[in-house]
C-alpha atoms as an extended CHARMM CRD file, in Angstrom:
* protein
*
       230  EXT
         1         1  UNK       CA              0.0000000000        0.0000000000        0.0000000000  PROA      1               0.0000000000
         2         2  UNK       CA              1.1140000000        3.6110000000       -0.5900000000  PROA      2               0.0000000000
         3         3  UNK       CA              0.9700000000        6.2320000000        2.0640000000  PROA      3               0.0000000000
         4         4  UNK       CA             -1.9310000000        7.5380000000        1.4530000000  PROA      4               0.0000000000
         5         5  UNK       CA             -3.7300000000        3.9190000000        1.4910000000  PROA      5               0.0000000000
         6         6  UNK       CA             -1.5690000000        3.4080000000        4.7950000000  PROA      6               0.0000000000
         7         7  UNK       CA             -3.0040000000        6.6660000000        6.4340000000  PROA      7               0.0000000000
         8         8  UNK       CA             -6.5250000000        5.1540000000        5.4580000000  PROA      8               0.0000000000
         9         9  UNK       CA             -6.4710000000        2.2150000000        7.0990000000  PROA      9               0.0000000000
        10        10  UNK       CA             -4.9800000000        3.7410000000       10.1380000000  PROA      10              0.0000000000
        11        11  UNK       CA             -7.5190000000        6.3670000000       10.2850000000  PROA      11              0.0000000000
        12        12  UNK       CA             -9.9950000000        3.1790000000        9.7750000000  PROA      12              0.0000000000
        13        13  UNK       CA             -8.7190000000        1.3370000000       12.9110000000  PROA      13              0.0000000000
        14        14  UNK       CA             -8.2110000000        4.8090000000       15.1570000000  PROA      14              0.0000000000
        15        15  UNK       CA            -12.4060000000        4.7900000000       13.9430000000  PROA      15              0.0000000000
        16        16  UNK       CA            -12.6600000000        1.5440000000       15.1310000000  PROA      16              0.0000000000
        17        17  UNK       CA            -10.3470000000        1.8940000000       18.4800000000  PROA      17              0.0000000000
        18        18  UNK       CA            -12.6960000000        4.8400000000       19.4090000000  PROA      18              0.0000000000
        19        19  UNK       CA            -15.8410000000        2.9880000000       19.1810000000  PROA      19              0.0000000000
        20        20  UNK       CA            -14.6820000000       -0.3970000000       20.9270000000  PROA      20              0.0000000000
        21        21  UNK       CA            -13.3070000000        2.3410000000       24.0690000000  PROA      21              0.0000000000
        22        22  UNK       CA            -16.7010000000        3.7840000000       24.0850000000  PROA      22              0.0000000000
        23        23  UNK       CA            -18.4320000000        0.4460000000       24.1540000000  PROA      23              0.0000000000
        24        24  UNK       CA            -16.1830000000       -1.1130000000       26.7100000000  PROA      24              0.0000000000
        25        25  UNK       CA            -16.1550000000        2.1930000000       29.1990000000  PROA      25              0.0000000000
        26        26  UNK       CA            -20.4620000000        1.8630000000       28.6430000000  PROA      26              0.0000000000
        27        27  UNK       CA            -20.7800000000       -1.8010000000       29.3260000000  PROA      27              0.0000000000
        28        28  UNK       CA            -18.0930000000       -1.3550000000       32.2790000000  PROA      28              0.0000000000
        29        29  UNK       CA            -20.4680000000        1.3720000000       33.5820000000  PROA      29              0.0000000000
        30        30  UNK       CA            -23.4560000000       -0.8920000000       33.0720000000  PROA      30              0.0000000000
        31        31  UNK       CA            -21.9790000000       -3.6050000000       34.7090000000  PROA      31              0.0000000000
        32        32  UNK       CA            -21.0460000000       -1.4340000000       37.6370000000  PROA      32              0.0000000000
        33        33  UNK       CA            -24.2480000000        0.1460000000       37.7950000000  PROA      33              0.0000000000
        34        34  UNK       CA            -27.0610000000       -0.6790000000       35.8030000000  PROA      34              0.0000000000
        35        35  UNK       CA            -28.4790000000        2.5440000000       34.6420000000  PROA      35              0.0000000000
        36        36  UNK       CA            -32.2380000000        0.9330000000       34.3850000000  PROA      36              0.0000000000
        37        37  UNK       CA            -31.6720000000       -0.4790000000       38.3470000000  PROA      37              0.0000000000
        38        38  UNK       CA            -30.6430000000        2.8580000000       39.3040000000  PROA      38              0.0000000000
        39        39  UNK       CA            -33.5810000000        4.4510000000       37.7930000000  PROA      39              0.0000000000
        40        40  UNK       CA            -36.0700000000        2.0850000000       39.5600000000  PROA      40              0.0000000000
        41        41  UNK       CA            -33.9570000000        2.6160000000       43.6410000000  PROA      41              0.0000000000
        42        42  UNK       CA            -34.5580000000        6.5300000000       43.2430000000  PROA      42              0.0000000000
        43        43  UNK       CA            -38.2000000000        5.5880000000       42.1420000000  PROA      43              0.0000000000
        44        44  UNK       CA            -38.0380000000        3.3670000000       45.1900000000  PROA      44              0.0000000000
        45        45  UNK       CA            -36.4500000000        6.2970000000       47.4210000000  PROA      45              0.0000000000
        46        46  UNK       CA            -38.7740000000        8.8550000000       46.3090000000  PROA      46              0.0000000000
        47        47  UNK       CA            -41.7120000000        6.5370000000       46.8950000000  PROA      47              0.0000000000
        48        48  UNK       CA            -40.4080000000        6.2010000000       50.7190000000  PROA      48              0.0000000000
        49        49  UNK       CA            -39.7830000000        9.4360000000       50.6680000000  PROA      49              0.0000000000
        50        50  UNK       CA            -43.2830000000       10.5740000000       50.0410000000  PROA      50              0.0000000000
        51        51  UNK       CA            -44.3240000000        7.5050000000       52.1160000000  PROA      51              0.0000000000
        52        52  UNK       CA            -42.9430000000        8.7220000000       55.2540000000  PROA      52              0.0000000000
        53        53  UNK       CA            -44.1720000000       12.3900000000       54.7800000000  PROA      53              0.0000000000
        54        54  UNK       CA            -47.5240000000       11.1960000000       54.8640000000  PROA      54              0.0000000000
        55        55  UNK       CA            -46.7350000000        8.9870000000       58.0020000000  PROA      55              0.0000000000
        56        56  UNK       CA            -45.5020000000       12.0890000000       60.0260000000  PROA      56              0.0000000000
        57        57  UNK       CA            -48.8050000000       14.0920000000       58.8890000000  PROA      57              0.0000000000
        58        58  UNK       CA            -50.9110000000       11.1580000000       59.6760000000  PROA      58              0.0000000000
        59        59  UNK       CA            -49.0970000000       10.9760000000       63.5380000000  PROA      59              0.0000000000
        60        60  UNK       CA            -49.1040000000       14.9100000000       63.4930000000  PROA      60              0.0000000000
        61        61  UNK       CA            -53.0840000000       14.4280000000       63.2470000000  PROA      61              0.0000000000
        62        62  UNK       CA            -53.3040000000       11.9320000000       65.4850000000  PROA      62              0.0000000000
        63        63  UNK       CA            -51.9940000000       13.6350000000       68.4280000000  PROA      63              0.0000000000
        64        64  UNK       CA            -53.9290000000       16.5370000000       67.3140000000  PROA      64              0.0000000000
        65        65  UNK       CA            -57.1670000000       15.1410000000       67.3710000000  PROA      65              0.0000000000
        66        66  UNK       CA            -56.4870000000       13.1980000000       70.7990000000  PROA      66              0.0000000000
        67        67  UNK       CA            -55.8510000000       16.4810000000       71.9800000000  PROA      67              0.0000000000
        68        68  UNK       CA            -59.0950000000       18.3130000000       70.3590000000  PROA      68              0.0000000000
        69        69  UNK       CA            -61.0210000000       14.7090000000       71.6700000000  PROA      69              0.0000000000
        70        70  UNK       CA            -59.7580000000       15.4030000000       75.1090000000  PROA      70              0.0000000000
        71        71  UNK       CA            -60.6600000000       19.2940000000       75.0200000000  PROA      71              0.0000000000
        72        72  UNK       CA            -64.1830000000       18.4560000000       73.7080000000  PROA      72              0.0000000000
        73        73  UNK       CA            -64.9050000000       15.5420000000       76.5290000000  PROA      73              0.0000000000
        74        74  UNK       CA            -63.5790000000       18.0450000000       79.1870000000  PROA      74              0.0000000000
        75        75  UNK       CA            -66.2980000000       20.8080000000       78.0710000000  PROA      75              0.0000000000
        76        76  UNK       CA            -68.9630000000       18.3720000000       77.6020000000  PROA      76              0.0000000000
        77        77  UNK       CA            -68.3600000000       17.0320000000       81.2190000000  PROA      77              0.0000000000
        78        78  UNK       CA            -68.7630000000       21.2670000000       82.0890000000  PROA      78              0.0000000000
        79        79  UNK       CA            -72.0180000000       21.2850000000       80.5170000000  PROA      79              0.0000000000
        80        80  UNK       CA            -73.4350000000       18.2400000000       81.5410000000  PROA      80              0.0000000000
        81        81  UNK       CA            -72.1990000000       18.8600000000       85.3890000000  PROA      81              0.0000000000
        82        82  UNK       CA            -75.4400000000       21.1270000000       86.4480000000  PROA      82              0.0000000000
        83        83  UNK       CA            -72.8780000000       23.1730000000       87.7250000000  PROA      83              0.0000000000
        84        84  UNK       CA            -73.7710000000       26.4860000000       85.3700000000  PROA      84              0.0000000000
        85        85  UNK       CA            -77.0760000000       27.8290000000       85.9250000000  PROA      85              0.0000000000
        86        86  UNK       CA            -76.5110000000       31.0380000000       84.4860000000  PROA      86              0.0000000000
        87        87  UNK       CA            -78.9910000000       30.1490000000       81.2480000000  PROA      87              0.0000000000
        88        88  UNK       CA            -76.2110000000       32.7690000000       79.2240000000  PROA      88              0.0000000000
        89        89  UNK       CA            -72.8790000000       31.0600000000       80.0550000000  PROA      89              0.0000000000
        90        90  UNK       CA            -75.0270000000       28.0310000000       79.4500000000  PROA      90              0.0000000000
        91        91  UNK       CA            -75.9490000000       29.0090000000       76.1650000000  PROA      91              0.0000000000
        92        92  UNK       CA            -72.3890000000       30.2970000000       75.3390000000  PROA      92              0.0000000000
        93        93  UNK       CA            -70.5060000000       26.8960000000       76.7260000000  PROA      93              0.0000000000
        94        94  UNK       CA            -73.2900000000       24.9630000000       74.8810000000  PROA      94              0.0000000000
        95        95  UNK       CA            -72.0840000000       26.7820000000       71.3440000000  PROA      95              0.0000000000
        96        96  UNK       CA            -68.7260000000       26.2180000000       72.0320000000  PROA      96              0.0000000000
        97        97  UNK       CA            -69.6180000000       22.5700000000       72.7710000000  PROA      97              0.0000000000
        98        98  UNK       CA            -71.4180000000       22.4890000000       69.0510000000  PROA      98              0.0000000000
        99        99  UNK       CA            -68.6350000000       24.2190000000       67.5690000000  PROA      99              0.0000000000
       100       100  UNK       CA            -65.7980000000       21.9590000000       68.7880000000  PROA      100             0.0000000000
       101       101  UNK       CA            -67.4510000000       19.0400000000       67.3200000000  PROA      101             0.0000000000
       102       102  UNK       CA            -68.1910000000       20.0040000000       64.1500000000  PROA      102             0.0000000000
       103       103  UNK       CA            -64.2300000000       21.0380000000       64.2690000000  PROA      103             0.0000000000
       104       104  UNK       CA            -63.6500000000       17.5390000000       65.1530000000  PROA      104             0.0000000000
       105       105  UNK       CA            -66.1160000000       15.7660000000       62.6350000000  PROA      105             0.0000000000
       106       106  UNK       CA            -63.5900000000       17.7130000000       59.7590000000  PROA      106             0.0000000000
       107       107  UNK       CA            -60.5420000000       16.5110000000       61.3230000000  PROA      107             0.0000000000
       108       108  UNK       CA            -61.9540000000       13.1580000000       61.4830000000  PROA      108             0.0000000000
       109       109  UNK       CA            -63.0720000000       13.3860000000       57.9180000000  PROA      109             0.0000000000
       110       110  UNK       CA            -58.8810000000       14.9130000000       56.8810000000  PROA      110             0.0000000000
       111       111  UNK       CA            -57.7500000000       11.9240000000       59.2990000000  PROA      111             0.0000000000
       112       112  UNK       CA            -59.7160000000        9.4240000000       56.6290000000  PROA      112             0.0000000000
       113       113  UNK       CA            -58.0750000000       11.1320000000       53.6600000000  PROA      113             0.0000000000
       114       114  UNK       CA            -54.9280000000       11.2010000000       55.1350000000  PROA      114             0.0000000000
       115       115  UNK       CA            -55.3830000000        6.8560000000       55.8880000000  PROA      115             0.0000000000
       116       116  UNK       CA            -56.3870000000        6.9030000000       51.9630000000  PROA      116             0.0000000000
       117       117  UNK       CA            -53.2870000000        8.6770000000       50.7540000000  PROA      117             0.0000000000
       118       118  UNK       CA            -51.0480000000        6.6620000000       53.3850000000  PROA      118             0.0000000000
       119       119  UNK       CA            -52.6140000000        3.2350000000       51.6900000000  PROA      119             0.0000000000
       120       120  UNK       CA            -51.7160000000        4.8780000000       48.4390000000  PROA      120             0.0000000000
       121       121  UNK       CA            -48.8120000000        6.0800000000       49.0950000000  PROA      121             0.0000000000
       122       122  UNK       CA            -47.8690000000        2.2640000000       50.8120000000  PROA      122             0.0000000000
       123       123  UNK       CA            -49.1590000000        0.7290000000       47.0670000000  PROA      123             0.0000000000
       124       124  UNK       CA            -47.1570000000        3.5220000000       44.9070000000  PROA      124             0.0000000000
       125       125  UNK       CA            -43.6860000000        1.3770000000       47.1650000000  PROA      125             0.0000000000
       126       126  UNK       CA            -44.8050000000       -1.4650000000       46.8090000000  PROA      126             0.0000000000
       127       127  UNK       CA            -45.0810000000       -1.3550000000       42.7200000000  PROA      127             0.0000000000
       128       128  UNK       CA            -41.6880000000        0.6300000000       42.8340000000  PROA      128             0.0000000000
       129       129  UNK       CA            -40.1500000000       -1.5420000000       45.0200000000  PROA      129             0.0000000000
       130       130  UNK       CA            -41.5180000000       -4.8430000000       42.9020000000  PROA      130             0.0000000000
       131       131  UNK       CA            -40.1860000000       -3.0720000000       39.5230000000  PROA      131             0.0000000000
       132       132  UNK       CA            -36.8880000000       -2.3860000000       41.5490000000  PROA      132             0.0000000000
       133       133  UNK       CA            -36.5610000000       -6.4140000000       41.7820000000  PROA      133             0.0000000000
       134       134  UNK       CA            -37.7440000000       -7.2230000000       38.2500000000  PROA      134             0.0000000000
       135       135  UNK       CA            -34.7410000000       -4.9690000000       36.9750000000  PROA      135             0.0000000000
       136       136  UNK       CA            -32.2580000000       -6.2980000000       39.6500000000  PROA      136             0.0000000000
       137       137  UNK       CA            -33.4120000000      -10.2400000000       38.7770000000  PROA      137             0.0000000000
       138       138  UNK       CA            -33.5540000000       -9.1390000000       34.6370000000  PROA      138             0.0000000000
       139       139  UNK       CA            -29.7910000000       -6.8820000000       34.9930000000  PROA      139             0.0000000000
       140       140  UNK       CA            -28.7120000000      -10.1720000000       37.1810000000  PROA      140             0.0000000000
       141       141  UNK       CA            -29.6090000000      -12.3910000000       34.1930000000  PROA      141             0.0000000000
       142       142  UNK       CA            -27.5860000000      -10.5880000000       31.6110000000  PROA      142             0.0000000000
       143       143  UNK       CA            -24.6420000000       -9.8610000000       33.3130000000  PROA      143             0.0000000000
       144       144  UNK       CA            -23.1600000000      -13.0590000000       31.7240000000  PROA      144             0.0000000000
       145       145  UNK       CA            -23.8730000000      -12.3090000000       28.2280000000  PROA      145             0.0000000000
       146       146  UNK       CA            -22.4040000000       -8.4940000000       29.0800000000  PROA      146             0.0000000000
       147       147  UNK       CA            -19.3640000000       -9.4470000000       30.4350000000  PROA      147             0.0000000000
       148       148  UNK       CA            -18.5150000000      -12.2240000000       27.0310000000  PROA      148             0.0000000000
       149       149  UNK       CA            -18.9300000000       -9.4150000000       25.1450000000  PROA      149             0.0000000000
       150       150  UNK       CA            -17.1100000000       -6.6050000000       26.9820000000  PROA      150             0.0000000000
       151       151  UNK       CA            -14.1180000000       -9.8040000000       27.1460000000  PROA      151             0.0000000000
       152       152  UNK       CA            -14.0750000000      -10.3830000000       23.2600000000  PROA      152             0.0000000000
       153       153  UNK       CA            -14.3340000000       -6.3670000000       22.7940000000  PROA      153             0.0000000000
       154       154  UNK       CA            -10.9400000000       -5.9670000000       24.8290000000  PROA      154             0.0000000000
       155       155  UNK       CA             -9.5240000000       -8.5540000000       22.5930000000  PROA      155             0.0000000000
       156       156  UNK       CA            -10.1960000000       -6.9840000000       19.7570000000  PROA      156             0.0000000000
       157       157  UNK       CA             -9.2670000000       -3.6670000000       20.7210000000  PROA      157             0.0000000000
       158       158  UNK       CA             -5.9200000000       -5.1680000000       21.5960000000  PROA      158             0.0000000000
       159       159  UNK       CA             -5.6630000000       -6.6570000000       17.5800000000  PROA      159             0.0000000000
       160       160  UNK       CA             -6.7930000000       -3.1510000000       16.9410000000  PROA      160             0.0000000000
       161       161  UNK       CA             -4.5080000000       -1.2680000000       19.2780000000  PROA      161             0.0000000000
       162       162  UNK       CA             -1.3870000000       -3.3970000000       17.9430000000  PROA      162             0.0000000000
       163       163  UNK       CA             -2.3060000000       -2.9930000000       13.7020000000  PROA      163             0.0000000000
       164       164  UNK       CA             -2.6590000000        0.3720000000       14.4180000000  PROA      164             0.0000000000
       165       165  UNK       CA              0.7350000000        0.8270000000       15.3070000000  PROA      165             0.0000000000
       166       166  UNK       CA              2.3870000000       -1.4930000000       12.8810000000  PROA      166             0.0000000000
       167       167  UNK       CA              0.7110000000        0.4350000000        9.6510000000  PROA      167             0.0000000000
       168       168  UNK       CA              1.8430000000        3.5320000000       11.4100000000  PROA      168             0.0000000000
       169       169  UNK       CA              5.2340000000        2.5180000000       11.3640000000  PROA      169             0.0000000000
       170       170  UNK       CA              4.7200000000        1.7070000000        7.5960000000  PROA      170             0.0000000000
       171       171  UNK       CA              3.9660000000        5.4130000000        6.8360000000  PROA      171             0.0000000000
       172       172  UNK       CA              7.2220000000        7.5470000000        5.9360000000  PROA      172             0.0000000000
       173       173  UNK       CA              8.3520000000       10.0300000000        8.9600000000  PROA      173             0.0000000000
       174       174  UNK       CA              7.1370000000       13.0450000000        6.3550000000  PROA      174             0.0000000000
       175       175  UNK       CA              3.9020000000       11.8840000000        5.5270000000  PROA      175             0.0000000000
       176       176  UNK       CA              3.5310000000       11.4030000000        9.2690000000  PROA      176             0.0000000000
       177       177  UNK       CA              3.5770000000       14.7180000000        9.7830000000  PROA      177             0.0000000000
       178       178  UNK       CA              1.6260000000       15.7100000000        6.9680000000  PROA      178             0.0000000000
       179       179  UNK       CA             -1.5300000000       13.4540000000        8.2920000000  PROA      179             0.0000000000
       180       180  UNK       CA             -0.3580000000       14.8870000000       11.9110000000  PROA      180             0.0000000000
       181       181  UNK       CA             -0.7390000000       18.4510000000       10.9140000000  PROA      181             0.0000000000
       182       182  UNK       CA             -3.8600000000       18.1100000000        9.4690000000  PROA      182             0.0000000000
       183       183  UNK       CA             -6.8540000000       19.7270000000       12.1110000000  PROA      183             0.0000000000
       184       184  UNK       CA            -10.1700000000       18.8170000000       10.3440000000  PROA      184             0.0000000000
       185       185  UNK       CA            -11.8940000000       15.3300000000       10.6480000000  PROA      185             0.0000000000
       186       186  UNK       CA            -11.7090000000       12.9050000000        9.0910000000  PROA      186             0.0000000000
       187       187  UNK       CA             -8.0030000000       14.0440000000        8.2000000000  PROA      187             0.0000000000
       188       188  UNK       CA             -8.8040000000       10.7870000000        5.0650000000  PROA      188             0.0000000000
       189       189  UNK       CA            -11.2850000000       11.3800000000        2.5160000000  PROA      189             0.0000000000
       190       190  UNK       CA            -11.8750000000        8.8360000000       -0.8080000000  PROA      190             0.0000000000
       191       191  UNK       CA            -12.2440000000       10.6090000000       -4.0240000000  PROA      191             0.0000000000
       192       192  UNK       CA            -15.3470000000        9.2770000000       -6.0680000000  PROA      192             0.0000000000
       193       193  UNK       CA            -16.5970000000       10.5270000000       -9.3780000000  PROA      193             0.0000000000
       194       194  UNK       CA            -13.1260000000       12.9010000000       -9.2720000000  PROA      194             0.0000000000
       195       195  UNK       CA            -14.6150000000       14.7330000000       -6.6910000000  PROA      195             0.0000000000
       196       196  UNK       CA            -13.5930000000       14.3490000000       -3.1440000000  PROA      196             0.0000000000
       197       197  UNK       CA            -15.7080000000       12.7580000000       -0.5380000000  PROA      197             0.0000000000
       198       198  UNK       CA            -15.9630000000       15.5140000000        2.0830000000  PROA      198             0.0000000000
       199       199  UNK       CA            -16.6530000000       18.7280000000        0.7320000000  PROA      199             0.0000000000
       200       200  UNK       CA            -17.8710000000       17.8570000000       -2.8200000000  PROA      200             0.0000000000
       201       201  UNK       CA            -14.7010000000       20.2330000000       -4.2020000000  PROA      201             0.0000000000
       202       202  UNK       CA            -13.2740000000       18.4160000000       -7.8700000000  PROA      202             0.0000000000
       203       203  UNK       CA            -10.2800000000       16.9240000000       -7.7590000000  PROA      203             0.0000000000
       204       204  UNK       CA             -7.5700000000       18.8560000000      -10.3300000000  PROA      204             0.0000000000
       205       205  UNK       CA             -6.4080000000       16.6170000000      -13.4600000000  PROA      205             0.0000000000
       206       206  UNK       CA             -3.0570000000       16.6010000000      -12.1250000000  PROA      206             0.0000000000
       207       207  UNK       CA             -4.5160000000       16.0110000000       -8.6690000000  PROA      207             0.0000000000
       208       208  UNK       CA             -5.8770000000       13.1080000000      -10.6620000000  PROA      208             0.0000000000
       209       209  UNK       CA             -2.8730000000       12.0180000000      -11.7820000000  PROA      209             0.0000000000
       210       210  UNK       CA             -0.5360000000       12.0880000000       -9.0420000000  PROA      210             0.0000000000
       211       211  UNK       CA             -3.0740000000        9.7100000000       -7.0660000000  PROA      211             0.0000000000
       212       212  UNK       CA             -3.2360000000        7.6940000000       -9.5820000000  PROA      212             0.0000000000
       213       213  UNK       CA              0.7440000000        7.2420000000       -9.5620000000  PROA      213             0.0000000000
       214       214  UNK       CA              0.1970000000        6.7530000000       -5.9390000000  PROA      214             0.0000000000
       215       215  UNK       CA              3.9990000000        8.1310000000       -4.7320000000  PROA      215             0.0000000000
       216       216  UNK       CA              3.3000000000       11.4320000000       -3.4730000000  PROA      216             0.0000000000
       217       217  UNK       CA              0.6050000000       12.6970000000       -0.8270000000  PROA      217             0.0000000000
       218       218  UNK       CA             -2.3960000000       14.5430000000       -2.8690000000  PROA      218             0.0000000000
       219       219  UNK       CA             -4.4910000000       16.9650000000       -0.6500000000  PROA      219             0.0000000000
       220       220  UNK       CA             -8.0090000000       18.2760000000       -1.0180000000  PROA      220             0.0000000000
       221       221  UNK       CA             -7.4340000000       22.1170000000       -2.4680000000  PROA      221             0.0000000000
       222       222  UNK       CA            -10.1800000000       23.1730000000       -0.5850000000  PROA      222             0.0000000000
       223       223  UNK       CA            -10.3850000000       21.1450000000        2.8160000000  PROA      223             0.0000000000
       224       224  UNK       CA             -7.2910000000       20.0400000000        3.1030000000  PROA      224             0.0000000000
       225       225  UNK       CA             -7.8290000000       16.6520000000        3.3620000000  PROA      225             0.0000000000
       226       226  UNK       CA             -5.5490000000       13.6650000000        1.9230000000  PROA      226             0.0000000000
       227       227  UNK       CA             -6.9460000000       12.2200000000       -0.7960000000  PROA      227             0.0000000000
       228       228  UNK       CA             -7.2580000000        8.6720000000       -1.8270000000  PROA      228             0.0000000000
       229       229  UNK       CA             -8.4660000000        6.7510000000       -4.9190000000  PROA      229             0.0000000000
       230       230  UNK       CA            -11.6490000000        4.9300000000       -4.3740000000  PROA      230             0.0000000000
């Protein structure tokens, strides 16, 4: 192969290198922590989260009404005592009587929805926690299959790794530098229908010509790419 079919190929295996890194470094990442396990124990923790907020409101209310129950018996004892005859105070003690428990009736009545959105709250874990296993048992399963493949992509990123560097050695020290100094990317591009591959620019005749003889680099005149004959 000529340089320029050289620089190809290593440009073709730095391609490949790239991807089989980003494949290994992902599946090493999965293995480590599967990202769909993850998303179900922070649907888990916000589902205990919410869980236990409800639980303090629902003991909050509790003591509450214990202490609105214990009020209300107290001033019921008052009015029942015969101790008031004064038919006013009576009258005023018996409206305050009426009033606490209708007050009560509506806590009674928020401590019911509160129980409802405990039990839902209790079935909204439980689903999250059931999904939480289903992804632990179903990431569990494949972790065999995951880590053949991440073992046979490390092999062949070492076949990669170690071509690479032999058809870099092939390329002459000056055409080295050439490839080196060039900053767009792909620094390769084929030339089909005499055009090149990148930027659509025609190749010159002589452009033609010189990559046809094969000897000397030929680069794009307008992106600066080397060129190589499809």
């Amino acid at each position: 192969m000529n340089p320029a079919q050289l620089l190809l190929r290593y440009q073709a295996l730095a391609d490949r290198e790239s991807r089989l890194r980003e494949s290994i470094e992902s599946t090493e990442q999965r293995l480590a922590s599967d990202p769909v396990v993850a998303e179900k124990e922070e649907a888990v923790a916000s589902a205990q989260q919410a869980r236990e907020a409800v639980a303090v409101r629902l003991r909050d209310s509790d003591r509450e009404r214990e202490a609105h129950r214990s009020r209300l018996r107290t001033r019921e004892r008052e009015l029942m005592s015969g101790r008031i005859r004064n038919p006013t105070e009576l009258m005023q003690m018996s409206n305050e009587v009426a009033h606490m428990k209708a007050a009560f009736a509506q806590e009674e009545d928020a401590e019911l929805a509160l129980m409802e959105e405990a039990e839902t709250a209790d079935q909204s874990l439980k689903a999250a926690q059931d999904e939480l296993d289903t992804a632990r048992r179903e990431a569990a399963a494949g972790e065999p299959a995951l880590r053949e493949e991440l073992e046979e992509w490390r092999a062949e990123l070492a076949d990669v790794e170690a071509e690479k560097s032999s058809v870099w050695d092939q390329v002459p020290a000056r055409e080295q530098g050439v490839f080196q100094r060039i900053r767009v990317r792909p620094q390769i591009a084929e030339v089909r229908a005499n055009q090149c591959s990148a930027c659509r620019v025609a190749v010159t005749s002589s452009g033609m010509q010189a990559l046809r003889k094969g000897d000397v680099l030929v680069q794009c005149e307008n992106c600066g790419r080397i060129l190589v004959a499809a």
